[in-house]
C-alpha positions in Angstrom: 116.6 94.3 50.5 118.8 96.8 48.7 119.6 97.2 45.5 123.2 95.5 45.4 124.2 98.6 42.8 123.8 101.6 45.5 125.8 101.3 48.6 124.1 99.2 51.5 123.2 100.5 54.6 124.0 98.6 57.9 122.2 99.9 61.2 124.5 98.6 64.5 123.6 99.7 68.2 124.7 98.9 71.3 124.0 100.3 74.9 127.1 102.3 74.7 130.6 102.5 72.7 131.6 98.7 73.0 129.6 97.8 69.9 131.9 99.9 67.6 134.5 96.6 68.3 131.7 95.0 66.0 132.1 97.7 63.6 135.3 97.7 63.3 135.0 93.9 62.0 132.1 94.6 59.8 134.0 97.6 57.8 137.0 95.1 57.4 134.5 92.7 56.2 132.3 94.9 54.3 134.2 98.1 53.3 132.4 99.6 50.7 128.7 99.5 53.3 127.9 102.6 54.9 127.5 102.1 58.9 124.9 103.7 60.9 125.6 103.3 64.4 123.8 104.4 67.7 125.4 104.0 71.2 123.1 104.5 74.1 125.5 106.2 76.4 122.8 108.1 78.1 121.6 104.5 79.5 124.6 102.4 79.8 124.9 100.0 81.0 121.8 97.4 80.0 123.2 94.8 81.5 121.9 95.5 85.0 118.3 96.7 83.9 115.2 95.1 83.9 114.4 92.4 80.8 110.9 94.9 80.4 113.2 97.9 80.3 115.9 96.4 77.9 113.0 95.6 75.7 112.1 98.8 75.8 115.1 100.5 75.3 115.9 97.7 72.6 113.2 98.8 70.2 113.7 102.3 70.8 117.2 101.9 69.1 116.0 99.6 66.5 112.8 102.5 65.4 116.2 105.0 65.5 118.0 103.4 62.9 115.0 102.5 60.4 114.4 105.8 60.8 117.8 106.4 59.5 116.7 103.8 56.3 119.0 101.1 57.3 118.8 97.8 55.3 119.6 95.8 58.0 120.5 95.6 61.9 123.1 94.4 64.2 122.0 94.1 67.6 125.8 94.5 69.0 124.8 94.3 72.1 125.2 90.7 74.0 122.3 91.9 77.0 119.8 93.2 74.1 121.0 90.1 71.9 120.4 87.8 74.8 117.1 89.3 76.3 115.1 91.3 73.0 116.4 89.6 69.8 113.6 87.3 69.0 111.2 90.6 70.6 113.4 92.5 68.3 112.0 90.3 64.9 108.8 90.0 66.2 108.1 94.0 66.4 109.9 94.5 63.0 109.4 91.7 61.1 110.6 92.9 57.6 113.7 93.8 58.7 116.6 91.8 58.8 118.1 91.7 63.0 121.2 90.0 63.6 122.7 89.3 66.4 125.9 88.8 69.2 125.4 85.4 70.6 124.2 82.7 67.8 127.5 83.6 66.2 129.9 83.7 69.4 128.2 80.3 70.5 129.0 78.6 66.7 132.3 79.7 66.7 133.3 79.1 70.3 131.6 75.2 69.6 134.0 74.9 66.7 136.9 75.6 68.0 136.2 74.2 71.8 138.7 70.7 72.2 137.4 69.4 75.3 133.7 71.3 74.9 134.4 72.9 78.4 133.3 76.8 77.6 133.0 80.0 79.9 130.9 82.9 79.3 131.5 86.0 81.0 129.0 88.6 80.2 127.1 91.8 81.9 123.9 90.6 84.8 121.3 90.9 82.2 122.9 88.1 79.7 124.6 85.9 82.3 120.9 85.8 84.2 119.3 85.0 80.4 121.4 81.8 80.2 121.2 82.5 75.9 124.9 81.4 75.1 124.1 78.3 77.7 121.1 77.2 76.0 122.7 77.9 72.1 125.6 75.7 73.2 122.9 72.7 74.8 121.3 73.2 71.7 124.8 72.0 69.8 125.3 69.2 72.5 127.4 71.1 75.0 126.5 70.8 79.0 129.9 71.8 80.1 129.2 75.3 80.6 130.1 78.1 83.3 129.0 81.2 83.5 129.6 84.4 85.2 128.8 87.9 85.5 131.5 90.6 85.3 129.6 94.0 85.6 132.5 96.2 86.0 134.1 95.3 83.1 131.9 97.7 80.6 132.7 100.9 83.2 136.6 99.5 83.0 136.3 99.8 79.5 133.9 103.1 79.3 136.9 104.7 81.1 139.9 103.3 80.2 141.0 101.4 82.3 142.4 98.4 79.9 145.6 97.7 81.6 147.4 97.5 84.9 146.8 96.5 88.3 142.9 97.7 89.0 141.4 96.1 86.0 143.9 92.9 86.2 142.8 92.6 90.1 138.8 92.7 88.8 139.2 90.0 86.1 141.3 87.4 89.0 138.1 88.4 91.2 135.4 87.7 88.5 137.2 84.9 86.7 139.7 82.5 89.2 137.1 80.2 89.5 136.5 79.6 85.8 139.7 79.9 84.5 140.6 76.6 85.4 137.4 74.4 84.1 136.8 75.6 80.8 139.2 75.7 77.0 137.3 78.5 75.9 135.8 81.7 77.0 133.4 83.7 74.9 133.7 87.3 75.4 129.7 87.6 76.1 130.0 92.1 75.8 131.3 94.0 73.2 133.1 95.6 75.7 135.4 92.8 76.6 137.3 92.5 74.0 138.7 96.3 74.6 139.7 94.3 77.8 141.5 91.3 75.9 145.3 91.8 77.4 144.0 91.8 81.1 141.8 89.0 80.7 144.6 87.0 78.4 146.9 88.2 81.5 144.7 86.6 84.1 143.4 82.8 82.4 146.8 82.4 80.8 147.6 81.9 77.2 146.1 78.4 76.9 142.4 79.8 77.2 141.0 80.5 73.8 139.0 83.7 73.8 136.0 84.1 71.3 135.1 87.6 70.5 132.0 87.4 68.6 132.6 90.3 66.4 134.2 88.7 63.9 131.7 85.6 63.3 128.7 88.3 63.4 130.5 90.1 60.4 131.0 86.8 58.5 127.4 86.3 59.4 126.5 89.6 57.6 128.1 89.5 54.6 127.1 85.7 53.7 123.6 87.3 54.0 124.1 89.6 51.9 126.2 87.7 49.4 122.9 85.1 49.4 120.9 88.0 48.8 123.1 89.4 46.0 122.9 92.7 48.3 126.3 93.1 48.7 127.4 96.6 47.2 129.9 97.4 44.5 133.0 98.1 45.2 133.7 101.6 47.1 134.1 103.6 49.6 132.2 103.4 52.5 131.2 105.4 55.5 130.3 105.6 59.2 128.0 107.7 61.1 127.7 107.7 64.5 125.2 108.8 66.9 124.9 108.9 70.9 122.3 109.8 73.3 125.2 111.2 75.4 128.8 112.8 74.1 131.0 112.0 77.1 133.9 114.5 77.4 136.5 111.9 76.6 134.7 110.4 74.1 137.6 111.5 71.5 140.0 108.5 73.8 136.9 106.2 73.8 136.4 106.3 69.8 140.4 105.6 70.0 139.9 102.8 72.2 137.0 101.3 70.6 137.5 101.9 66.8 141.0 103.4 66.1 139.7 106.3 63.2 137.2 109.3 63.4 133.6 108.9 62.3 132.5 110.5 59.2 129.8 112.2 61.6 129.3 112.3 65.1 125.8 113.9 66.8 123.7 113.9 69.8 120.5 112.3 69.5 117.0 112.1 71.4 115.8 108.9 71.3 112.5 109.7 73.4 111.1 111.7 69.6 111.2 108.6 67.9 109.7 106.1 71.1 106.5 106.3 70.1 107.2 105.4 66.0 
């Protein structure tokens, strides 16, 4: 772990821009780290590829950011939390991987009334049952789940409001909306999403974004660690395997502020680290 007297280094990736909503609560959390974050957007989304090829893709952003000499990583995103995390630890074993669901799941448990939870997530992380078998773990059987695919293109282009993206969520979520108190937003996508899906379950619905508790998560680690840097300015660099050509609106959308530095990346020259 890192000296606590130079700046820490946090390494977050996700399959595309949706894990920069977990960014966003990680800087607020931990302002003085410096961020290191890689979006696959050459290969969103993961949530409809094979477990074998999430693995793969998985590790490839994982070897990225060590590469980068990051003290730690966020998996941000729920299909590669649900389907490679414990993969994840296994291949790199002296580094620190956190991620998307464990936190969700605790928080959603907590504040649950009647224990009746949702999870709406991408193919991959519905089909993995992970959130379903974290909350079974913590005594909870009341659980639906359901996929909601186009919700990450919605977001990718845009389309947060109005009538298209409202008429998706009634399709995906009418069913669930009236069985469950709580909802965990299983995509870092989803919560770019928040007003439509708010719009569509009605306001007594509690939606759990697992940003937030994956941030608290990080900094009590590094707090136990006594890794948590001085005070200071920190930074954010961002790398994608694709530059969209509205990916000034997306970076809007999904973070509010201009990177420090934004740049293209291979991953296939680091794939076989």
């Amino acid at each position: 772990m890192a000296d606590s007297k130079r700046t820490i280094s946090i390494g977050v990736f996700d399959s595309g821009i949706g894990g920069l909503t977990v960014v966003k609560k990680i800087r607020e959390k931990i302002p003085q780290a410096a961020v290191v974050y890689l979006g696959d957007t050459a290969r969103v989304p993961y949530g409809t590829k094979s477990e074998e090829t999430i693995k793969r893709f998985a590790r490839e952003d994982a070897a990225f950011l060590i590469e980068k000499g990051v003290d730690l990583i966020v998996v941000a995103c729920n299909t590669a939390s649900s389907v490679a995390l414990g993969y994840l630890k296994r291949e790199f074993m002296n580094m620190p991987i956190f991620g998307v669901v464990e936190p969700g799941v605790k928080m959603a448990a907590e504040i649950s009334e009647e224990k009746h939870i949702g999870i709406i997530g991408t193919i991959a992380t519905i089909k993995s049952h992970a959130h379903k078998k974290a909350l079974e773990n913590r005594g909870i059987t009341t659980v639906f789940e359901k996929a909601c695919p186009l919700f990450v293109p919605l977001a990718e282009e845009g389309f947060t409001e109005g009538k298209i993206p409202e008429l998706i969520a009634e399709h995906y979520l009418r069913d669930i909306k009236n069985r469950v108190d709580t909802i965990i937003l299983g995509c870092t996508h989803y919560p770019i999403l928040m007003n439509v899906i708010r719009n569509v379950v009605g306001e007594d619905i509690r939606l759990i974004d697992p940003a937030k508790a994956v941030a608290d998560e990080v900094y009590e680690f590094l707090k136990s660690t006594d890794s948590l840097p001085e005070e200071g300015r920190g930074s954010l660099d961002l790398y994608l395997t694709d530059i969209p050509p509205h990916y000034h609106s997306l970076l809007n959308i999904f973070l509010g502020f201009t990177p420090d530095t934004i740049e293209k990346v291979d991953l296939k020259e680091i794939s076989s680290c």
